[in-house]
C-alpha positions in Angstrom: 118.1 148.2 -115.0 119.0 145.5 -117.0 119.6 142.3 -115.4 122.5 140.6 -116.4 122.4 137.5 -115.1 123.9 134.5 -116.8 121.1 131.7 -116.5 117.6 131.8 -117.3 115.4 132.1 -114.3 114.7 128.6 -113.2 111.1 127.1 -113.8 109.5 125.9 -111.1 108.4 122.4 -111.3 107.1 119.3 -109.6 109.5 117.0 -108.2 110.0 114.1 -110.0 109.1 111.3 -107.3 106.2 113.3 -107.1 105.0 113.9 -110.6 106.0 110.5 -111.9 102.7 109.3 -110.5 100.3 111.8 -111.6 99.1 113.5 -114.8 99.3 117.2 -113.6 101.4 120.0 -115.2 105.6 119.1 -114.7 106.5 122.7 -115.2 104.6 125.1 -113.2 105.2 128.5 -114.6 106.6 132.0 -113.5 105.7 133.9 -111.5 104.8 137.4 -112.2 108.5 138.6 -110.3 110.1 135.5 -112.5 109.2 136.8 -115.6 109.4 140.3 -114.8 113.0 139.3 -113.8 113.7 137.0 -116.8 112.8 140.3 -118.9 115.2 141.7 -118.1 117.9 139.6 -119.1 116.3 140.9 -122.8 119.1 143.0 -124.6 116.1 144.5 -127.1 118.2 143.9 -130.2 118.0 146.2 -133.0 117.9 143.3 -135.7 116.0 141.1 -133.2 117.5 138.2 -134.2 115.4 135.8 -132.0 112.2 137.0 -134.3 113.9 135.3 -137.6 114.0 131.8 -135.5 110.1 132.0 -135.1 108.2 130.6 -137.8 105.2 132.0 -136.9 107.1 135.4 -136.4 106.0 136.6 -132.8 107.4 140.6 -132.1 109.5 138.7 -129.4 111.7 141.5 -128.1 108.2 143.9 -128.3 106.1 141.3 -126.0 108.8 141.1 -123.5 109.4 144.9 -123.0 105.7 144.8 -122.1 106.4 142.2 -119.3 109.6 144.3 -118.2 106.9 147.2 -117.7 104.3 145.2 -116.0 101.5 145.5 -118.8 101.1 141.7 -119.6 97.5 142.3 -121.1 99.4 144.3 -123.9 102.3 141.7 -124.0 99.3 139.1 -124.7 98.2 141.6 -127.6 101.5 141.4 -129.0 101.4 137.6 -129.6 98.5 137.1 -130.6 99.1 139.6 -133.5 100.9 136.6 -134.8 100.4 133.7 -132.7 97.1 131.8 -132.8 98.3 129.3 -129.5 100.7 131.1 -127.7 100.2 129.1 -124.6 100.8 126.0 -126.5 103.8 127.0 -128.0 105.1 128.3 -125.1 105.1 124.9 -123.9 105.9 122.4 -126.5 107.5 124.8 -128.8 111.6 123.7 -129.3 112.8 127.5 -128.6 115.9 125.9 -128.0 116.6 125.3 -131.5 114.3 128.1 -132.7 114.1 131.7 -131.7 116.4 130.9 -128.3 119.1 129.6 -130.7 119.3 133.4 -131.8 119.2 134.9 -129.2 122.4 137.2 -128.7 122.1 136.6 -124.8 122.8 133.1 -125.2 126.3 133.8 -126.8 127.7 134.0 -122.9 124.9 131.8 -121.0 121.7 131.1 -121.4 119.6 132.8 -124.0 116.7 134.6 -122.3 113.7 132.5 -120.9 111.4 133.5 -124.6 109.0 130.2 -124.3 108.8 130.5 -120.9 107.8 134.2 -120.7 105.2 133.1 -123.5 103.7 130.7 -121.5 103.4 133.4 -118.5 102.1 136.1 -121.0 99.3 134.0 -122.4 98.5 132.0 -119.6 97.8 135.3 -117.7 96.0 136.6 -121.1 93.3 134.2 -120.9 92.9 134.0 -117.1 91.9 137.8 -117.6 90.1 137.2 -120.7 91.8 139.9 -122.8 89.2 141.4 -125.6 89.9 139.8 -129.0 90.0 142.9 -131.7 86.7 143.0 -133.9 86.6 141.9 -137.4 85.6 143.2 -140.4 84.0 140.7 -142.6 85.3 140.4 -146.5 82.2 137.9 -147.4 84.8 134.8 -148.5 84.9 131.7 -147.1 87.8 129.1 -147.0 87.6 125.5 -146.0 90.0 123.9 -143.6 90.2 120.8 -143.1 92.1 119.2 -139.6 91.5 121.2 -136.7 95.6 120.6 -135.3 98.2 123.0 -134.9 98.3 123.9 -139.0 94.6 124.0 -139.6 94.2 126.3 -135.9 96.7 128.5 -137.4 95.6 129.2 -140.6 91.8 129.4 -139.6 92.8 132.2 -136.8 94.9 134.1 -139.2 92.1 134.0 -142.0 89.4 135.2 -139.7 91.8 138.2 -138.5 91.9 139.2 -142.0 87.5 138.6 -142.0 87.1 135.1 -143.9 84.9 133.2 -142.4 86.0 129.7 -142.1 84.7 126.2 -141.5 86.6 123.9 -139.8 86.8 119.9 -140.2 87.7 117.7 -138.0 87.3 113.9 -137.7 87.5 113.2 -134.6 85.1 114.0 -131.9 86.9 116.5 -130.0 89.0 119.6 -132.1 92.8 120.1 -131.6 94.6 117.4 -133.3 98.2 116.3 -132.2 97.3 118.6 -129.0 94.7 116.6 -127.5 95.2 113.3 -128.8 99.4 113.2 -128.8 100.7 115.4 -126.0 100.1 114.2 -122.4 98.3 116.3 -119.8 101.7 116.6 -117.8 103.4 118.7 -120.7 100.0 120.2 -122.2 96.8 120.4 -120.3 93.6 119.7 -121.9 92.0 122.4 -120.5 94.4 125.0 -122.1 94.3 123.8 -125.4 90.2 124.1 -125.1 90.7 127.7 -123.8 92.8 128.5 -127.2 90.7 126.6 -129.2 87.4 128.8 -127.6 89.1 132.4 -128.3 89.1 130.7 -132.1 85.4 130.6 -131.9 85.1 133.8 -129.8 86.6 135.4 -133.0 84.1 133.4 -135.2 85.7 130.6 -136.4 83.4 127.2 -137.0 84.5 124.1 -135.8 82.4 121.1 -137.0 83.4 117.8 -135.0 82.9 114.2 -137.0 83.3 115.5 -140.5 85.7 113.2 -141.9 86.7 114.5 -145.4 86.8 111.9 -148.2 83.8 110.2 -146.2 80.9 113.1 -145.7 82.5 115.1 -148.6 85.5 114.7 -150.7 87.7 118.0 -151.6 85.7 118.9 -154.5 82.5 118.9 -153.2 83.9 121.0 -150.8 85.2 123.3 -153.2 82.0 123.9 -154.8 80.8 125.8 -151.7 83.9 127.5 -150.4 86.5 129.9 -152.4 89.4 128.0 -151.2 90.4 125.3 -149.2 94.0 124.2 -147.1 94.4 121.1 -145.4 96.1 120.4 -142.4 94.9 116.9 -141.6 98.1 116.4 -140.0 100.1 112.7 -139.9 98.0 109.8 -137.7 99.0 106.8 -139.6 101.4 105.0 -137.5 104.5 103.2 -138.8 105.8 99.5 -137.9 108.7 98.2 -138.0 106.9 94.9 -139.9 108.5 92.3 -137.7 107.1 89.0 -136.3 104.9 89.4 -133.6 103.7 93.1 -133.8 100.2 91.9 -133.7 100.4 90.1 -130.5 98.5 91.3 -127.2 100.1 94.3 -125.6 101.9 96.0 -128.3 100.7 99.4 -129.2 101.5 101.8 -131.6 102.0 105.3 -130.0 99.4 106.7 -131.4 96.6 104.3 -129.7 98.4 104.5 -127.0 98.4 108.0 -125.7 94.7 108.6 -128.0 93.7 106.4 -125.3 95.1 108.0 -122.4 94.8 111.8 -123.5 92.0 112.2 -125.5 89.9 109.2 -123.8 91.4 110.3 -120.6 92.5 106.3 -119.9 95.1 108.0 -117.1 91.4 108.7 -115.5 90.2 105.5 -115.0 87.5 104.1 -114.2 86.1 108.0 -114.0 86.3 107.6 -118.1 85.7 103.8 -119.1 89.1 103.6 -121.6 91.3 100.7 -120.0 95.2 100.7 -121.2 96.8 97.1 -120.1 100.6 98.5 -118.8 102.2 95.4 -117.5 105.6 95.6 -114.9 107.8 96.3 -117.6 106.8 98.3 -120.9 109.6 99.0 -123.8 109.3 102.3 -125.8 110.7 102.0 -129.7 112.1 105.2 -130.9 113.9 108.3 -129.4 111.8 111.5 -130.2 109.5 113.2 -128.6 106.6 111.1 -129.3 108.9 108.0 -127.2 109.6 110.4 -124.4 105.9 111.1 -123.6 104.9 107.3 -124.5 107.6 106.3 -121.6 106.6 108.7 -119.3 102.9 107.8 -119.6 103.6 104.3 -119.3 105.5 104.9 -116.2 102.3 106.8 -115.1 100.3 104.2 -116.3 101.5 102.0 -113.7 104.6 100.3 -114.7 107.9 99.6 -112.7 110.2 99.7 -115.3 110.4 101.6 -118.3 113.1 101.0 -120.8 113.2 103.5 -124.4 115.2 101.4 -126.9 116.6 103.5 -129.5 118.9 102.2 -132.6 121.7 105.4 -132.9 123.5 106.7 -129.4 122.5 109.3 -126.9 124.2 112.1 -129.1 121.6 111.3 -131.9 118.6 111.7 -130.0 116.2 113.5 -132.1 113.8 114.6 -129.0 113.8 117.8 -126.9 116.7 117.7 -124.4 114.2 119.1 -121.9 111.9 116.1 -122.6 115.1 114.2 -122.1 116.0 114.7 -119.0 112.3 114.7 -117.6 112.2 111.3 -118.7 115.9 110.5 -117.2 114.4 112.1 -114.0 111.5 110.1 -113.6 112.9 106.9 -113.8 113.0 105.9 -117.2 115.4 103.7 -118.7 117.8 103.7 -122.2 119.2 101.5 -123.7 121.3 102.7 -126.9 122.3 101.1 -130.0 119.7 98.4 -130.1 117.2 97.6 -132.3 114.1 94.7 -132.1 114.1 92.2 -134.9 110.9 89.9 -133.3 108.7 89.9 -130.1 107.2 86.5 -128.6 104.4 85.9 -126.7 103.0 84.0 -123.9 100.1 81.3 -123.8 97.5 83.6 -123.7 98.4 85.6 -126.6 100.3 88.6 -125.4 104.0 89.8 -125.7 106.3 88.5 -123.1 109.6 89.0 -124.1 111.0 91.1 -127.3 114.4 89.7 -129.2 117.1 92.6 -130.4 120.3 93.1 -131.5 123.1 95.4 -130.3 123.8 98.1 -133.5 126.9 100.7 -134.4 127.5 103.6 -136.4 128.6 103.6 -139.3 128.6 106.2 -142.3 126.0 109.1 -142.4 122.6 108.3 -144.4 120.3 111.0 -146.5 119.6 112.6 -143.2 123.1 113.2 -142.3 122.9 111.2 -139.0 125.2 107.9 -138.8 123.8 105.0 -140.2 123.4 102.2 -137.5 124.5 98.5 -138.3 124.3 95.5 -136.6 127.4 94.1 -134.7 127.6 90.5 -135.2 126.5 87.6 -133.1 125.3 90.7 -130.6 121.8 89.0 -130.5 119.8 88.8 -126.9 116.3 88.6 -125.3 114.8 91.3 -122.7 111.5 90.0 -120.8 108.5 92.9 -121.6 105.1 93.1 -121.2 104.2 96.1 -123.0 105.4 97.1 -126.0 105.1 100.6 -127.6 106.4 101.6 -131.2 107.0 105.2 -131.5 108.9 105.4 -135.0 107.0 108.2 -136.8 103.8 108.3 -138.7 102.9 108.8 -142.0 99.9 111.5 -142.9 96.1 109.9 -143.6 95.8 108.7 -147.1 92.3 108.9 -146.8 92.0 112.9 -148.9 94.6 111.6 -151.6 92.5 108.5 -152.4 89.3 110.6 -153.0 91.1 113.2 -155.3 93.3 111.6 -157.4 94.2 115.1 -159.3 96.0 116.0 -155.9 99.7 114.9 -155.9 101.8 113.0 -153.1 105.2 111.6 -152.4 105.1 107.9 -152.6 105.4 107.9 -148.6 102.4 110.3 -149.0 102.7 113.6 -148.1 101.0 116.3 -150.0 103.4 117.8 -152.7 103.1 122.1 -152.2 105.1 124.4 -154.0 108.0 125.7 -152.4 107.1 128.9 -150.0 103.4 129.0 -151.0 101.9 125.6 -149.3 100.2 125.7 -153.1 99.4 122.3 -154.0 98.7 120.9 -157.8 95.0 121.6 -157.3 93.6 125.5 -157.7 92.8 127.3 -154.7 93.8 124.1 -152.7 96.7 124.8 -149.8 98.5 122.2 -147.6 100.6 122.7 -144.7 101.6 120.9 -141.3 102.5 116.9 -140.9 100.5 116.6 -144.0 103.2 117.5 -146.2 106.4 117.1 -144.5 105.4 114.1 -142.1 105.2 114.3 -138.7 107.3 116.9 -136.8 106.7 120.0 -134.5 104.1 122.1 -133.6 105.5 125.2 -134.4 106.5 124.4 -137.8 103.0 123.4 -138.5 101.6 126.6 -137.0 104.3 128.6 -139.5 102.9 126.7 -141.9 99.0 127.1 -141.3 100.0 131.2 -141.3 102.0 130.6 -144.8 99.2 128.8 -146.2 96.5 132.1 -144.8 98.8 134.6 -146.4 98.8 132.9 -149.8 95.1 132.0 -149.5 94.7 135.8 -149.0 96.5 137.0 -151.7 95.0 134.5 -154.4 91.4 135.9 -152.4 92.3 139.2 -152.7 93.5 139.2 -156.2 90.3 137.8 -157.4 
């Protein structure tokens, strides 16, 4: 019997004057009576409108009337028919504005539970290690290079379809974004190692330290491999260029959670990475990237945590979930207010940041409101730590060692649209690459674009 209740099944979590001082999961997961519950809030829609919101195109309302029957190892199969990290995206994915925004459910209430019963289904699909399906080898062999969210999509769905696939990755540990961005509390390390090990159960390679356009460039790599796609993702940070950036104690947002995720600084002295969070610690920017830098820092050790963001509350770009995590750990806003200069102390490090008080005025390119500055609104907040979380711009690094591939002048990788094709043959990009940086799922949609058109050029030849 259906069940018709208005809400979503609540997620149990940590309390927040618990969590705010450890690194552990926040949300805990369902149950198996949760999410056999939340099931059944699922209408099973004959035009399954909540499948068109997934960009990687998971047989939603299929998965979930496995969980309404209690078969979760063939709710599992179901996702991963599409899904290459379905207990990642079942965790950071924005469902809200994605498959959940479609969901005919959520017309009268909330829209049915869909990440969260993800999350249960593959969670419980590795803990029983269910069988990947054997593959039939087509004796092709693509090149990716990036081992994030795109380059992890496309390699899984090329080896489904029996190319075997190399894998590059700079750094020295695979996963991108996923290990080096997202913080333990919203993405544990350990999961995204158990996705990353089905990929090399099915036969994927993964070569650690192989920084392309420094041990090869993109054509040597194409003399050895029928195609290539790159999803080196976006790791180069942006400033905001103003005086006293350089000064002790101001981070981008990149160093700073590289250091406490992937170099496991939250760990100390167990891992020998020290971060220096002072009493107070201001956060520059209001996406997702901000929420987990200020939630960190708080984590980290300091008192107070304000985000300073330059549009109002309504233009918040990050998840509302991440939102009001933040809000219930402690962590401070301030609105409309932007830094023109930090200063520092006599040992070199910031001690106090100088802003201005902005307003809205008419919409830019992006559609939000432009913020101004108001007048003689200028004041001083004392800071110790400073992080800058206003976006990052993709690693120039491939562009600069094959001049025939074209970029924006901000640098992203140009691709034709609906084909990830880029100017050079049997080249494919996809992910932060080419569109900057953004979500997860949208570079996992666009690691499976780039497999199916790396197929078909493959298969045509």
């Amino acid at each position: 019997m259906a069940n018709m209740q208005m809400q979503k099944t609540p997620m149990p979590e940590q309390k927040p004057e618990i969590r705010r001082h450890n690194f552990c999961e926040v949300a805990e997961g369902y149950t198996a009576e949760m999410a056999m519950n939340e099931a059944e809030r699922c209408l099973n829609c004959k035009n399954m409108p909540c499948v068109a919101g997934c960009p990687v195109g998971v047989k939603i309302p299929t998965f979930i009337d496995w969980i309404k029957k209690g078969d979760f190892a063939e709710a599992y199969k179901v996702i991963r028919g599409t899904s290459s990290l379905p207990a990642i995206c079942g965790r950071v994915c924005p469902q809200e504005n994605q498959c959940e925004k479609n969901c005919v459910r959520g017309i009268k209430g909330e829209p049915v539970a869909i990440g969260r019963l993800e999350r249960f289904v593959a969670d419980e699909g590795m803990r029983n290690q269910v069988e990947v399906p054997a593959i039939e080898e087509n004796g092709k062999k693509v090149a990716v290079i990036g081992s994030g969210p795109a380059g992890l999509s496309c390699a899984g769905a090329l080896r489904q379809k029996g190319y075997a696939v190399d894998v590059f990755e700079a750094l020295h540990t695979p996963g991108g974004v996923l290990v080096y961005g997202i913080p333990e509390f919203r993405l544990p390390k350990a999961l995204v190692n158990k996705e990353i090990d089905t990929l090399r159960q099915m036969g994927v390679n993964i070569q650690v330290n192989r920084v392309v356009g420094r041990f090869a460039t993109l054509d040597e790599l194409l003399a050895d491999y029928d195609a290539a796609f790159i999803g080196s993702g976006a790791g180069l940070p942006r400033f905001q260029n103003i005086p006293g950036e350089n000064l002790g104690g101001v981070y981008s947002a990149n160093e700073f959670l590289t250091r406490i995720n992937l170099m496991k600084a939250y760990d100390f002295p167990n891992h020998m990475t020290p971060v220096r969070v002072g009493k107070r610690a201001a956060v520059i920017g209001g996406g997702n990237v901000a929420m987990d830098a200020a939630r960190c820092a708080l984590r980290m050790g300091a008192e107070e945590v304000t985000i300073v963001y330059r549009r109002g509350e309504a233009e918040l770009p990050a998840r509302a979930e991440e939102i009001h995590h933040a809000k219930e750990e402690g962590v401070q806003f301030r609105f409309l207010t932007n830094p023109t200069s930090i200063q520092g102390n006599e040992t070199g490090y910031a001690c106090s940041m100088t802003c201005v008080e902005m307003e809205l005025g008419e919409p830019d390119a992006s559609g939000r409101r432009r913020p101004v500055v108001k007048e003689n609104s200028e004041f001083t907040m004392p800071v110790d730590t400073i992080i800058i979380a206003i976006g990052n711009s993709p690693n120039p690094l491939i562009p600069q060692t094959t001049p025939e591939l074209k970029t924006q002048k901000w640098g992203g990788i140009v691709v034709e649209e609906n084909t990830c094709k880029t100017s050079m043959d049997r080249v494919y990009a996809g992910g932060d690459a080419v569109t900057g940086a953004a979500t997860v799922i949208l570079a996992m949609g666009a690691g499976k674009q780039g497999a199916e058109e790396i197929h078909k050029l493959l298969s045509e030849a």
